[in-house]
N, C-alpha and C positions, 0 to 999 in steps of 0.2 A: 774362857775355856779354850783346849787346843783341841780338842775334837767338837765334831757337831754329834748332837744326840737330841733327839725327840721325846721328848715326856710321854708318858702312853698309862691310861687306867688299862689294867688287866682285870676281867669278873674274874671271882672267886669260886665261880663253879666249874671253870674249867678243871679245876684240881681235883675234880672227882671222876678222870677218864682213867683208869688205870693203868688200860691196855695201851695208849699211846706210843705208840713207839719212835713219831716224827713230830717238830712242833717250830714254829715260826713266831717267834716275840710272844711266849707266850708266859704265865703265872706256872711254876713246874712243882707247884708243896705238895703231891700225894702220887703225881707220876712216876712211878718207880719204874715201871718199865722203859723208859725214856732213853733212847740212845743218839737221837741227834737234835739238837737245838741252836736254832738260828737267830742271832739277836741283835746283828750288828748295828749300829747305831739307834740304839736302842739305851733309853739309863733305866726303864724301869727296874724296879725292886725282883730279884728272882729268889722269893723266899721258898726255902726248901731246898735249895738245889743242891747243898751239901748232902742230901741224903740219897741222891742218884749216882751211887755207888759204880753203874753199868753204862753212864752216859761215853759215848766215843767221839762223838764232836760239839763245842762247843767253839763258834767264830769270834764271839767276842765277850768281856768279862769288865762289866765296867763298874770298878769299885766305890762305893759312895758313901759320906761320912756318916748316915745312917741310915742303914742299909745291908748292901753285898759288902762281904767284908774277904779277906785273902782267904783267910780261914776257912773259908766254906769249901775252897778249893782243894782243901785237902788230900780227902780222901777219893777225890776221882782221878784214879787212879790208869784208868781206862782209854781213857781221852789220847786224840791221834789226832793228825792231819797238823795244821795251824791253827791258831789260840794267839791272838791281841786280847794283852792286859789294861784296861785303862787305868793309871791312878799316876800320884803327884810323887809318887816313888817311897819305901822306905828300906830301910839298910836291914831289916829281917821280911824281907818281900818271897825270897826263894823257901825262908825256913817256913813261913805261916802258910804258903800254898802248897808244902811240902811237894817243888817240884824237881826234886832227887830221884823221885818214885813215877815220875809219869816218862815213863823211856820208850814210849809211842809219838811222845811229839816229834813234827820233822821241823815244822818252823814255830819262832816264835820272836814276836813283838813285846819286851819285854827287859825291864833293868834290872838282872836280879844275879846272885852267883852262880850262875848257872851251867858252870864244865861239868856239873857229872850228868849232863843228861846227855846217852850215849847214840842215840837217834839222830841229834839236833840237825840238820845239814843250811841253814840259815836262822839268823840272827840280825833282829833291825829296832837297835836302840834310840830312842826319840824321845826330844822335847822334854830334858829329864832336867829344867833349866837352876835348879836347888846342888848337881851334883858337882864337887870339883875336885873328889880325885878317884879312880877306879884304879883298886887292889886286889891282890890277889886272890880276892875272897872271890872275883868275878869268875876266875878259872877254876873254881871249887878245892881251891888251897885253902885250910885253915889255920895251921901252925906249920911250925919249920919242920916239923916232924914226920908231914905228911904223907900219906902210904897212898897215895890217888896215884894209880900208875900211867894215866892217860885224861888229859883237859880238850873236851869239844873234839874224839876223837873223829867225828864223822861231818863235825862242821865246814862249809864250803865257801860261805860267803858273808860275812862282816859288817851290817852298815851303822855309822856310828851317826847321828846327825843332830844338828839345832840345839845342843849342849851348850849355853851360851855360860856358862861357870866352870866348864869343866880345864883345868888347870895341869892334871897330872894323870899318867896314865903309868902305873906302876911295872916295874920289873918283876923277876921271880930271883930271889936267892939263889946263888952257885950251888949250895949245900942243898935244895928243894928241887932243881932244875936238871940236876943227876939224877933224878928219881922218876921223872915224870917225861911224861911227851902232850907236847902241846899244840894244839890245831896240827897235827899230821896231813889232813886233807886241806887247807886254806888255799884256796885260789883267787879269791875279789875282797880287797877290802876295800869300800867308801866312806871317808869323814868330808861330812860337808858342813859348814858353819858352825864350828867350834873350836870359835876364834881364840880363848887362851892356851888353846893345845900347843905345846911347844916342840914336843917330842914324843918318838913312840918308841912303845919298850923292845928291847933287847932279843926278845925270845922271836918276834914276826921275823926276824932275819933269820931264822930257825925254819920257818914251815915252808911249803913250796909254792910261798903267794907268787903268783905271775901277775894280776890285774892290779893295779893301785891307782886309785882316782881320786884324789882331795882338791874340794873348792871352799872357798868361805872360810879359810882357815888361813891366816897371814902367814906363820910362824913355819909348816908345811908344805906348802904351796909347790915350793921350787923342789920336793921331792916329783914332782909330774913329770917336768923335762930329767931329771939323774936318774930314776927308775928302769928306764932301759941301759943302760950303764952299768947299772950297780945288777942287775939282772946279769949282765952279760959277765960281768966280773966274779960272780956267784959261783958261776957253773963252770967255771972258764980252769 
């Protein structure tokens, strides 16, 4: 495993407080009133929890093959502050937690197509060691035809890390890239150890990143020392 998590029995009769409104690693199937729940490192089962329609924090979400599924995440829609996802990654990860609709989150842990959530202001992708190319679909582009008029408008800060497959990091079409604005706010991005990265796309020379730090990455590297350079050439 790349995270630690502690197995933990939950009683079943916790699920008959109704009135609950705060709760620490706990069983959540009947707390409806429930608005913040704390679970980090934590795997047990949080059955019910799809039906806490009103919940506004949860810190951690750790998906298990039987179990919490994406899906449950649906409809909370309410949810704010940060939210780490834990799972092995899947390429319909954004559409099953339907996280289009939760435009409260500010940060999130998390590999999923995730430019339309309008909030977002960090982003720190990890250990996703099965992935080896991110496309378009990451900035919430889905066809060439696309009417998104703004990708991660409020995004700040990038970290890409320990992607040890990942290979290709995709551009945006000429014809797609007239239409939209992408990272407008980008100030830091970090790749660290993700060693077959060769190159990064097109549109970053686009946003107003000033900070750029890559370690563990062969192919990158030597952007560390040109980056003041190419900075200075930018603006110049």
């Amino acid at each position: 495993m790349w995270w630690d998590t502690v197995p933990m029995h939950i009683p079943e009769t916790i699920g008959g407080l109704l009135h609950f409104s705060g709760l620490k690693k706990g069983d959540v199937g009947r707390l409806m009133n429930l608005r913040h729940l704390y679970v980090k490192n934590c795997n047990a089962l949080l059955e019910g929890i799809d039906k806490l329609t009103d919940l506004q924090t949860l810190d951690q979400f750790y998906v298990r093959a039987e179990g919490n599924k994406l899906e449950h995440l649906e409809n909370l829609n309410q949810l704010q502050g940060s939210l780490t996802i834990l799972t092995w990654g899947d390429p319909k990860m954004a559409e099953k937690a339907n996280m289009a609709n939760k435009a409260h989150l500010l940060h999130l842990r998390l590999y999923v197509d995730s430019g339309k959530l309008p909030s977002l202001e960090s982003l720190d992708i990890k250990r996703f060691d099965r992935v080896e190319k991110v496309g378009v679909e990451f900035l919430g582009i889905k066809t060439r035809s696309s009417t998104t008029s703004s990708s991660f408008p409020k995004l700040k800060q990038l970290t890409m890390r320990m992607m040890g497959s990942w290979k290709e990091w995709g551009g945006v079409p000429e014809e797609v890239y007239e239409n939209i604005t992408i990272m407008p706010c980008l100030s830091e991005l970090t790749i660290e150890y993700c060693e077959k990265l060769r190159e990064l796309p097109d549109f970053l020379w686009q946003t107003p990143l000033q900070n750029l730090k890559v370690e563990g990455s062969q192919f990158l590297e030597h952007l560390n020392a040109n980056w003041p350079t190419f900075l200075k050439s930018k603006h110049s």
